[in-house]
Jmol script that loads the backbone (N, CA, C; Angstrom):
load data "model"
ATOM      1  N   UNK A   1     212.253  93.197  54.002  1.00  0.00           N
ATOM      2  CA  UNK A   1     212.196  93.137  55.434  1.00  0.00           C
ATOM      3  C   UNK A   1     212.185  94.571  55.974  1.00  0.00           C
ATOM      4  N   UNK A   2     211.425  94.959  56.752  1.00  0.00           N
ATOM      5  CA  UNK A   2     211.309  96.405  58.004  1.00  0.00           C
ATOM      6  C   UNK A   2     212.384  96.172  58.438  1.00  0.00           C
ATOM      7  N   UNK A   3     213.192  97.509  57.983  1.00  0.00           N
ATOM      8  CA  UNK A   3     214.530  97.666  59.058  1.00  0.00           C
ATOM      9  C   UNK A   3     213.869  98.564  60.461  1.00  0.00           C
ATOM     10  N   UNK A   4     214.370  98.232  61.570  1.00  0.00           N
ATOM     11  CA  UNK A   4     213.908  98.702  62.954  1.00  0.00           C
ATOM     12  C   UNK A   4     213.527  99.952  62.983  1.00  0.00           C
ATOM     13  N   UNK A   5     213.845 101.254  62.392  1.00  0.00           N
ATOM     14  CA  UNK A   5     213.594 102.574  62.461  1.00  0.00           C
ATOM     15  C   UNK A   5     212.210 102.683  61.820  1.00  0.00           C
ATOM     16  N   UNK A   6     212.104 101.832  60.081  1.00  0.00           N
ATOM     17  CA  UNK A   6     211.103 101.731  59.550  1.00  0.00           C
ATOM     18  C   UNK A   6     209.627 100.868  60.655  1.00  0.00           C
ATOM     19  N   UNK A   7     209.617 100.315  61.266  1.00  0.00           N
ATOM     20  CA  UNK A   7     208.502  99.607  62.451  1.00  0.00           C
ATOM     21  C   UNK A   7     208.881 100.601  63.522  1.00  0.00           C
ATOM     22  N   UNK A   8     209.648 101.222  63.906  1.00  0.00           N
ATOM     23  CA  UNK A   8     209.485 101.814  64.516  1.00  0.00           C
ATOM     24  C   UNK A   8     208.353 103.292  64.340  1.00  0.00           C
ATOM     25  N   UNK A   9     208.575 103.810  63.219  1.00  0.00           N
ATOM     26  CA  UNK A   9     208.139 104.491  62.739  1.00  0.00           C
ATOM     27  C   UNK A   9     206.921 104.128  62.067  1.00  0.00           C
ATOM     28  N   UNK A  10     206.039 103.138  61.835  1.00  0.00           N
ATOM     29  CA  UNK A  10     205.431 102.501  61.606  1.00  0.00           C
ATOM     30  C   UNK A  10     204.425 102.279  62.997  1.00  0.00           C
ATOM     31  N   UNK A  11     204.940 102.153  64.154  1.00  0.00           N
ATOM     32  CA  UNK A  11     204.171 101.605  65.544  1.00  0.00           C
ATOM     33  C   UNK A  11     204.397 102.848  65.957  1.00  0.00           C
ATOM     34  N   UNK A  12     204.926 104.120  65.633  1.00  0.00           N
ATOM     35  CA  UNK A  12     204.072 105.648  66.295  1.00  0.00           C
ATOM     36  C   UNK A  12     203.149 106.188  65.967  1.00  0.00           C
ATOM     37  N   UNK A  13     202.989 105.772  64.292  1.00  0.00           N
ATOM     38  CA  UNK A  13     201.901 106.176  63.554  1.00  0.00           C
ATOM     39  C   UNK A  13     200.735 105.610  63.941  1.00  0.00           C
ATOM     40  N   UNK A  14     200.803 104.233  63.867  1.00  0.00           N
ATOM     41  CA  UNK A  14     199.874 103.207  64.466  1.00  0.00           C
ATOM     42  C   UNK A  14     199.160 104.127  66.161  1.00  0.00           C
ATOM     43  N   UNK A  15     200.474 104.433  66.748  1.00  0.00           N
ATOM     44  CA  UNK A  15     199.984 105.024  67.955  1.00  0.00           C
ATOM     45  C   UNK A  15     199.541 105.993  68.248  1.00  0.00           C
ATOM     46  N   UNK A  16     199.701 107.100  67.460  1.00  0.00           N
ATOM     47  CA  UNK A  16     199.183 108.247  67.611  1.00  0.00           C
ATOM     48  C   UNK A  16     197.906 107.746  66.619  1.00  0.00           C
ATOM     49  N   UNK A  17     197.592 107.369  66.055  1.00  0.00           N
ATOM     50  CA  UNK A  17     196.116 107.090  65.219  1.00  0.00           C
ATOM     51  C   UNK A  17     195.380 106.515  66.335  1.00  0.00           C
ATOM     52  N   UNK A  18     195.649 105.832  67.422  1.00  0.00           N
ATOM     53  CA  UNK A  18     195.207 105.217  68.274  1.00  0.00           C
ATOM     54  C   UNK A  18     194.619 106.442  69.359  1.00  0.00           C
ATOM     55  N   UNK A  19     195.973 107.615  69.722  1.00  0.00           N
ATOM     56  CA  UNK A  19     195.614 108.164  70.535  1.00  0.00           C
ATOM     57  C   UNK A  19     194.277 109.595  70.436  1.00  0.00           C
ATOM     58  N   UNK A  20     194.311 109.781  69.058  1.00  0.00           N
ATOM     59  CA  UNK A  20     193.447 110.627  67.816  1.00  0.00           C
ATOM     60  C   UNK A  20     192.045 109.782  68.167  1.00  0.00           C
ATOM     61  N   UNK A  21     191.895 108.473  67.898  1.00  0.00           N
ATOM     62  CA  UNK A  21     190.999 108.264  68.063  1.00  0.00           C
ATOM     63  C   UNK A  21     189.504 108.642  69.241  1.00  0.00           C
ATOM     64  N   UNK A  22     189.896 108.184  69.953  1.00  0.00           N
ATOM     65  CA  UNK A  22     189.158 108.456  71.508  1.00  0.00           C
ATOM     66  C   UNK A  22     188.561 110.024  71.166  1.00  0.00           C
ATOM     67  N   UNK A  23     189.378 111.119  70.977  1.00  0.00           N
ATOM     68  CA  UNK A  23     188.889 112.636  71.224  1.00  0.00           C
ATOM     69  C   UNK A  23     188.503 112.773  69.853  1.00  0.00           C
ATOM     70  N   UNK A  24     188.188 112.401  68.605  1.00  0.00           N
ATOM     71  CA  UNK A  24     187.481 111.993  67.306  1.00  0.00           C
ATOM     72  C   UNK A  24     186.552 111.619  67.888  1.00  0.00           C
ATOM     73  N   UNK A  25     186.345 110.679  68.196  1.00  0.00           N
ATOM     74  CA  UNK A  25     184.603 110.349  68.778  1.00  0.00           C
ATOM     75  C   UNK A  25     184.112 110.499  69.068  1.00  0.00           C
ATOM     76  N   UNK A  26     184.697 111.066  70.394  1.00  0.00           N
ATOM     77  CA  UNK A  26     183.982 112.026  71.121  1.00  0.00           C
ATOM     78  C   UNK A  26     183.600 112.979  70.952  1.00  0.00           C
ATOM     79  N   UNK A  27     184.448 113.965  70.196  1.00  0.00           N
ATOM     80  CA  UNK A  27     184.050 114.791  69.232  1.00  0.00           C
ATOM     81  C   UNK A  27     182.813 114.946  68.693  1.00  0.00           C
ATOM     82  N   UNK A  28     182.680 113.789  67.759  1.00  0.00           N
ATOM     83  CA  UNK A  28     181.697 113.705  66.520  1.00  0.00           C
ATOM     84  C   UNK A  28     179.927 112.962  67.570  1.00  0.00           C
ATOM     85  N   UNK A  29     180.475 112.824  69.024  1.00  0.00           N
ATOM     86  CA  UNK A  29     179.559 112.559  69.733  1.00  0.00           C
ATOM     87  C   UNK A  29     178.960 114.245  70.037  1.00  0.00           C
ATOM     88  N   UNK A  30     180.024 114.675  70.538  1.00  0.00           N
ATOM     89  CA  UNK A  30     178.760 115.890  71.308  1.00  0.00           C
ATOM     90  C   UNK A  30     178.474 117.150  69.749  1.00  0.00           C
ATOM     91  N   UNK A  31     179.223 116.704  68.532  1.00  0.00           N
ATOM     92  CA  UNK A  31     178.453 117.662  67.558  1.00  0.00           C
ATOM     93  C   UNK A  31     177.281 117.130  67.252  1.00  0.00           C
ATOM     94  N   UNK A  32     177.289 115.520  67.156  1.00  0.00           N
ATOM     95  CA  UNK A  32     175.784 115.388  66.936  1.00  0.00           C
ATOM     96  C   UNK A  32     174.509 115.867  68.139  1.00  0.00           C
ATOM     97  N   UNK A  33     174.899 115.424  69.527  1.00  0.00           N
ATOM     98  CA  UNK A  33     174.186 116.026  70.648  1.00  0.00           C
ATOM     99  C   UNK A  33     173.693 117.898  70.302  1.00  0.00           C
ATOM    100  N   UNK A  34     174.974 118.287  69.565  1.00  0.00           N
ATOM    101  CA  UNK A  34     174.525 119.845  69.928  1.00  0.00           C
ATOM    102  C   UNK A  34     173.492 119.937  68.694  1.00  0.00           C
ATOM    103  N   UNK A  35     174.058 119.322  67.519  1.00  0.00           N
ATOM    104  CA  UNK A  35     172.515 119.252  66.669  1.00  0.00           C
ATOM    105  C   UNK A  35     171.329 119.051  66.875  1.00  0.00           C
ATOM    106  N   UNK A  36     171.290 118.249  67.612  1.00  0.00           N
ATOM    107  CA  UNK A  36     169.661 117.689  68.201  1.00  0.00           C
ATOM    108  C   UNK A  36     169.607 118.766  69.338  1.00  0.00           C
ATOM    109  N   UNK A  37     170.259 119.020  70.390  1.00  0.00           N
ATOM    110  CA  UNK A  37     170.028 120.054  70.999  1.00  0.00           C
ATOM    111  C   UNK A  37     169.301 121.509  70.298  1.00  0.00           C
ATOM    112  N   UNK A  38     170.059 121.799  69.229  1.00  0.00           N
ATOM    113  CA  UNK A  38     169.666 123.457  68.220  1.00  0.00           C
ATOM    114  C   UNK A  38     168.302 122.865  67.704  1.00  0.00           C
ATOM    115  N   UNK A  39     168.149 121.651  67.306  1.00  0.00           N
ATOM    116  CA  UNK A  39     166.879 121.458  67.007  1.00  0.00           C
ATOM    117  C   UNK A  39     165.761 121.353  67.791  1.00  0.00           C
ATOM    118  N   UNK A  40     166.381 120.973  68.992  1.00  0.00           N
ATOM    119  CA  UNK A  40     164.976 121.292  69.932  1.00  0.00           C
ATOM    120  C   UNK A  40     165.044 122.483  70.224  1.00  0.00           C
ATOM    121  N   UNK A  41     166.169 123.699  71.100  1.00  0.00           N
ATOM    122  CA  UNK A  41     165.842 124.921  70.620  1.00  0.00           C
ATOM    123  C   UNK A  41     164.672 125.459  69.872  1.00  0.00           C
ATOM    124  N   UNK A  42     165.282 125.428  67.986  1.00  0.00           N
ATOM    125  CA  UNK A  42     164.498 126.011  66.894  1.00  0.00           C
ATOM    126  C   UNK A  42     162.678 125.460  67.167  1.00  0.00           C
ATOM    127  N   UNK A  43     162.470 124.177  67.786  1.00  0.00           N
ATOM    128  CA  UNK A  43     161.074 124.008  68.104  1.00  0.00           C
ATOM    129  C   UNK A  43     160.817 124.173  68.670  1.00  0.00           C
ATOM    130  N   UNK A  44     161.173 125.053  70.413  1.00  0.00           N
ATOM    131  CA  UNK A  44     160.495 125.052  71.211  1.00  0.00           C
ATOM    132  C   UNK A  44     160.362 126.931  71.264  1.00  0.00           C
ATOM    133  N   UNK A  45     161.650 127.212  70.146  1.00  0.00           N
ATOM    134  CA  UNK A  45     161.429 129.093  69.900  1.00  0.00           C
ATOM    135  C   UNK A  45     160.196 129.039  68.958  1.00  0.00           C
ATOM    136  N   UNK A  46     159.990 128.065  68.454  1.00  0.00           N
ATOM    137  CA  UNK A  46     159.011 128.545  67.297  1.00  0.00           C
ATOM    138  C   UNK A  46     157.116 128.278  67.742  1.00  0.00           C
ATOM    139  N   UNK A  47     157.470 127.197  69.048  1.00  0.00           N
ATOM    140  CA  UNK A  47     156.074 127.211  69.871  1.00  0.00           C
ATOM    141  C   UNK A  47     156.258 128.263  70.986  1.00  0.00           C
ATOM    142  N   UNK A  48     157.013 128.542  71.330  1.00  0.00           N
ATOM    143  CA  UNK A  48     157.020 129.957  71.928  1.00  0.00           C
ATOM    144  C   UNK A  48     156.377 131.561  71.406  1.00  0.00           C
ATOM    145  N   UNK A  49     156.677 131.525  69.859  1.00  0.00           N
ATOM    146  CA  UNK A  49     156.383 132.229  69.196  1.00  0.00           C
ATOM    147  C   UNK A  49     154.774 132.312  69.190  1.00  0.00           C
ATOM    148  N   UNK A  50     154.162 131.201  68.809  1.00  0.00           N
ATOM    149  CA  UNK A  50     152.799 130.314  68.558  1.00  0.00           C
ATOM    150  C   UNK A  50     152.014 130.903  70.118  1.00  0.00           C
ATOM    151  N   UNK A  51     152.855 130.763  70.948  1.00  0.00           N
ATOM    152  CA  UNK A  51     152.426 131.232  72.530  1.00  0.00           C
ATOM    153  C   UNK A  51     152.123 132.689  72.177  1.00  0.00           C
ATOM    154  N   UNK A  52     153.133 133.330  72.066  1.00  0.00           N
ATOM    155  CA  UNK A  52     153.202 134.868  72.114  1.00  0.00           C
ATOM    156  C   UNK A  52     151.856 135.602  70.930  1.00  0.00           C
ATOM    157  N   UNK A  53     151.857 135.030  70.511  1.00  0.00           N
ATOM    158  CA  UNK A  53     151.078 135.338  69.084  1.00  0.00           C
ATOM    159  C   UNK A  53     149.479 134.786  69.724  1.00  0.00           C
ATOM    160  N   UNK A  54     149.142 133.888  70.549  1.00  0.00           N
ATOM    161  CA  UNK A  54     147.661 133.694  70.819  1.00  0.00           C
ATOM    162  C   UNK A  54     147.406 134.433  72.342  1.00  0.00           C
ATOM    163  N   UNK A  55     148.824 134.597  73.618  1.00  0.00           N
ATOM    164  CA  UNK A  55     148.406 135.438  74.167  1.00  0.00           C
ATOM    165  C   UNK A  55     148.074 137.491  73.598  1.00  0.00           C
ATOM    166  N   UNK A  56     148.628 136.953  72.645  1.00  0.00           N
ATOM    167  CA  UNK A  56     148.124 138.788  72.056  1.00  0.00           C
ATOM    168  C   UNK A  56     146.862 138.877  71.274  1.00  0.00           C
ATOM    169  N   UNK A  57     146.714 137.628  70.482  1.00  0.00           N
ATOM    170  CA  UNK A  57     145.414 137.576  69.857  1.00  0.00           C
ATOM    171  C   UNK A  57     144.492 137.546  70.960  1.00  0.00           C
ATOM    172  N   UNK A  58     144.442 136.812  72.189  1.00  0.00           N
ATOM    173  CA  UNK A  58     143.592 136.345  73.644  1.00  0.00           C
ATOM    174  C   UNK A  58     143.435 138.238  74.008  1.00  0.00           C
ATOM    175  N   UNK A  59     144.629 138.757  74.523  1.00  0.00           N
ATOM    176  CA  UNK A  59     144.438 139.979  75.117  1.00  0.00           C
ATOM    177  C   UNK A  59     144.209 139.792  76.401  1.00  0.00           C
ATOM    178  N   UNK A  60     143.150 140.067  76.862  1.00  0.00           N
ATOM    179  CA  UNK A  60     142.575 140.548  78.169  1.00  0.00           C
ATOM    180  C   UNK A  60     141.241 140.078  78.597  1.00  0.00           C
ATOM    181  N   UNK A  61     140.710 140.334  79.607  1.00  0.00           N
ATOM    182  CA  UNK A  61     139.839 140.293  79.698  1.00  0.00           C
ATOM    183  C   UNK A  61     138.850 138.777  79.911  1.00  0.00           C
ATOM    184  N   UNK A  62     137.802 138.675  79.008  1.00  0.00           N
ATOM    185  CA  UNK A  62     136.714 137.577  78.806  1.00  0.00           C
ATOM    186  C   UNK A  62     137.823 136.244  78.125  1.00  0.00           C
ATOM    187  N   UNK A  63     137.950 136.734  76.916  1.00  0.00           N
ATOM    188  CA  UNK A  63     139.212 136.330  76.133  1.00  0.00           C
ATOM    189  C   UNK A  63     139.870 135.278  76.866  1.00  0.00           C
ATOM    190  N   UNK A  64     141.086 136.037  77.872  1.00  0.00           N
ATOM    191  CA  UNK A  64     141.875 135.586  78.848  1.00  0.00           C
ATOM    192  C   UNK A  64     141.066 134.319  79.405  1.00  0.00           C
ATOM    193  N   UNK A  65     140.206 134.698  80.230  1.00  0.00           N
ATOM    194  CA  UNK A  65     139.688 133.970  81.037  1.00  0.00           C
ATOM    195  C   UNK A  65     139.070 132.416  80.329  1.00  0.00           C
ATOM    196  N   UNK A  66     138.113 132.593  79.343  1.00  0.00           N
ATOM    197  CA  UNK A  66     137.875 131.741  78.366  1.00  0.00           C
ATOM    198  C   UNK A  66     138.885 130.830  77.848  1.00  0.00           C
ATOM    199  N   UNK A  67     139.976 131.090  77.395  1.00  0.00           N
ATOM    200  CA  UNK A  67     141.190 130.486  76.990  1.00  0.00           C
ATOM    201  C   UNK A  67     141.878 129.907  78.430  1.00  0.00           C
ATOM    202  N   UNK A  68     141.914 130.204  79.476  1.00  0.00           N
ATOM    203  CA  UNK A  68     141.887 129.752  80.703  1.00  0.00           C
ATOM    204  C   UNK A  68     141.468 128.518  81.062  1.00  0.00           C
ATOM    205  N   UNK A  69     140.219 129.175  80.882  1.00  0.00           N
ATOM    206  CA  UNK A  69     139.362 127.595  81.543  1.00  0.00           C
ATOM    207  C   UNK A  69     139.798 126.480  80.521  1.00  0.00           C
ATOM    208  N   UNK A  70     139.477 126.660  79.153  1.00  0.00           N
ATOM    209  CA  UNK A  70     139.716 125.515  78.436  1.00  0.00           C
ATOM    210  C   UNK A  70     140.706 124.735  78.812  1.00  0.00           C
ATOM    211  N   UNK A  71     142.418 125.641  79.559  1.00  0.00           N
ATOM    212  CA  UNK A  71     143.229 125.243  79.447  1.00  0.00           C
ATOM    213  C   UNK A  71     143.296 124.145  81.230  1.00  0.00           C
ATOM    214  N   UNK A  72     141.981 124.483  81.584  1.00  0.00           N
ATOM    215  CA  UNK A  72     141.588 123.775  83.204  1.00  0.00           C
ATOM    216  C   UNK A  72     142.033 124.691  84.123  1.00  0.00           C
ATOM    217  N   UNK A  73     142.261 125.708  83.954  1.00  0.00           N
ATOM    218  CA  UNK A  73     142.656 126.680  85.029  1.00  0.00           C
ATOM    219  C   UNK A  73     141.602 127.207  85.914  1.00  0.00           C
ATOM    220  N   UNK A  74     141.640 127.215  87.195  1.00  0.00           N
ATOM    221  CA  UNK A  74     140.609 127.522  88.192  1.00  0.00           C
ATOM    222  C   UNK A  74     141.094 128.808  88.583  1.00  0.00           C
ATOM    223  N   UNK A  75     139.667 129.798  89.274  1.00  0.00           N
ATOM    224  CA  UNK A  75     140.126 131.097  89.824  1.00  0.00           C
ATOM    225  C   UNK A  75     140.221 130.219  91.256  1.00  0.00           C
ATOM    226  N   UNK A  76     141.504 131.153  92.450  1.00  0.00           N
ATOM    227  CA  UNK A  76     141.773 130.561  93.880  1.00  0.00           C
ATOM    228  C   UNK A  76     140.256 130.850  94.595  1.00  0.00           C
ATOM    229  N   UNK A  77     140.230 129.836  95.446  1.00  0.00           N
ATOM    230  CA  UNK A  77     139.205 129.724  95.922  1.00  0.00           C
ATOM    231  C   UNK A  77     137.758 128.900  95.602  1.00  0.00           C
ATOM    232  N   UNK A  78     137.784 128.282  94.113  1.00  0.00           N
ATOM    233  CA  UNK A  78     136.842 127.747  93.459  1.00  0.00           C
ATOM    234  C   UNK A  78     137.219 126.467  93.739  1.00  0.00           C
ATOM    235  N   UNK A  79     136.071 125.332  93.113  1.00  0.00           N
ATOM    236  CA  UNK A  79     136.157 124.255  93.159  1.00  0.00           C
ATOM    237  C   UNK A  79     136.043 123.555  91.397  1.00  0.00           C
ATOM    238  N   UNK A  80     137.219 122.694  91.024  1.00  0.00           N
ATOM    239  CA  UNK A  80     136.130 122.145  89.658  1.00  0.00           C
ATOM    240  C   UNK A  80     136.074 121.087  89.779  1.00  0.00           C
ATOM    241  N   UNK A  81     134.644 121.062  88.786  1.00  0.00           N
ATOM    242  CA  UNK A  81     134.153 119.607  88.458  1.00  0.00           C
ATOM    243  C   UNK A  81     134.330 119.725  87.578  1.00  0.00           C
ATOM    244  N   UNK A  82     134.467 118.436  86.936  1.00  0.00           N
ATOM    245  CA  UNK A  82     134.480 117.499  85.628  1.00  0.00           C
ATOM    246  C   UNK A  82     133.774 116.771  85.482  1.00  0.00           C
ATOM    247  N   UNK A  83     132.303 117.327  84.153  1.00  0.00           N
ATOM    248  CA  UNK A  83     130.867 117.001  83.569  1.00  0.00           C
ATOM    249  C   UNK A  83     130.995 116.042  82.642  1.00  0.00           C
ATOM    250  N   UNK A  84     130.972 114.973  82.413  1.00  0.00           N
ATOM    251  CA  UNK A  84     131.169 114.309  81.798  1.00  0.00           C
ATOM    252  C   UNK A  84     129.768 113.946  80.542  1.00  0.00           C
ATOM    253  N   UNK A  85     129.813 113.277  79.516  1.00  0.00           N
ATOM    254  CA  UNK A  85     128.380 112.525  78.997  1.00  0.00           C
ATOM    255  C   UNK A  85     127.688 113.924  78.693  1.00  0.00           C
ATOM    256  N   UNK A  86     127.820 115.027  78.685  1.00  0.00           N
ATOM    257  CA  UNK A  86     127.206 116.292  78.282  1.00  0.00           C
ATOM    258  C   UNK A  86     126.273 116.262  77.134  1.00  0.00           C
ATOM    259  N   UNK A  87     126.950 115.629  76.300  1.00  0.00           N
ATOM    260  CA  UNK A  87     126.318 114.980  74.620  1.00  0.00           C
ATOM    261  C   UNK A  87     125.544 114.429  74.716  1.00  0.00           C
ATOM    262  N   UNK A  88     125.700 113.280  75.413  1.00  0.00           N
ATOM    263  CA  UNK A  88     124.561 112.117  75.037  1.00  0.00           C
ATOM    264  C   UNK A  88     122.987 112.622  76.075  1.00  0.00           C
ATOM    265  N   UNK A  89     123.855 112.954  76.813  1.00  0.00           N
ATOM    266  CA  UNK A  89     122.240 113.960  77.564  1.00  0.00           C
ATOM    267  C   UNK A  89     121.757 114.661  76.840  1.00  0.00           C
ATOM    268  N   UNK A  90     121.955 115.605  75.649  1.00  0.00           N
ATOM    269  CA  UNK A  90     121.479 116.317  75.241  1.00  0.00           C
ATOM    270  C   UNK A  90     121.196 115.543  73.775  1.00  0.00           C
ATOM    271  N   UNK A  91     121.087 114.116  73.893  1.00  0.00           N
ATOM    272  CA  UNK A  91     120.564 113.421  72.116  1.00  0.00           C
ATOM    273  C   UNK A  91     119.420 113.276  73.191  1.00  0.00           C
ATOM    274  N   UNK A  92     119.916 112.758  74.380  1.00  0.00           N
ATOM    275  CA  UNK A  92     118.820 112.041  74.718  1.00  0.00           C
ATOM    276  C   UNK A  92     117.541 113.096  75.038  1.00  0.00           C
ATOM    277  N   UNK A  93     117.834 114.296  75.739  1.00  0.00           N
ATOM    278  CA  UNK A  93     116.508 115.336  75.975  1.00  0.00           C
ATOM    279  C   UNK A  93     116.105 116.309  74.965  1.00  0.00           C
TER     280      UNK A  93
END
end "model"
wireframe off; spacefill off
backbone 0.3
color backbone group
């Protein structure tokens, strides 16, 4: 039989495992968040990089501008259109 000191001692343990719990979880909640966080970081430094590396290959100039347009960029003041069927006009003529 549990003499009273022994359950007593028994239902603090119980309680403090109880009170451990909650800030454990939470815990092991925002280390996983900060993982996935560093991982988007590490991918968005490493397309950053990818950036830095084609505006230097691009440079200046024609370059610039060319890599521009592709990207749909208009000079102020212009208008664009969008040519569509370009291809098949040109099987067809």
């Amino acid at each position: 039989m549990l003499r009273p000191t022994r359950l007593l001692a028994l239902a603090s343990l119980v309680a403090i495992g109880l009170l451990y719990w909650s800030p454990l979880r939470d815990y092991e909640h925002a280390s996983s968040a900060l993982r996935g966080r560093e991982a988007q970081v590490s991918a968005l430094s490493a397309e950053s990089r990818t950036l830095e590396a084609r505006i230097t290959a691009v440079g200046s100039g024609a370059g610039l501008v060319r890599e521009a347009r592709r990207l749909g960029f208009v000079k102020p003041g212009e208008q664009l259109f969008i040519v569509r069927g370009i291809a098949a006009w040109r099987r067809k003529h």
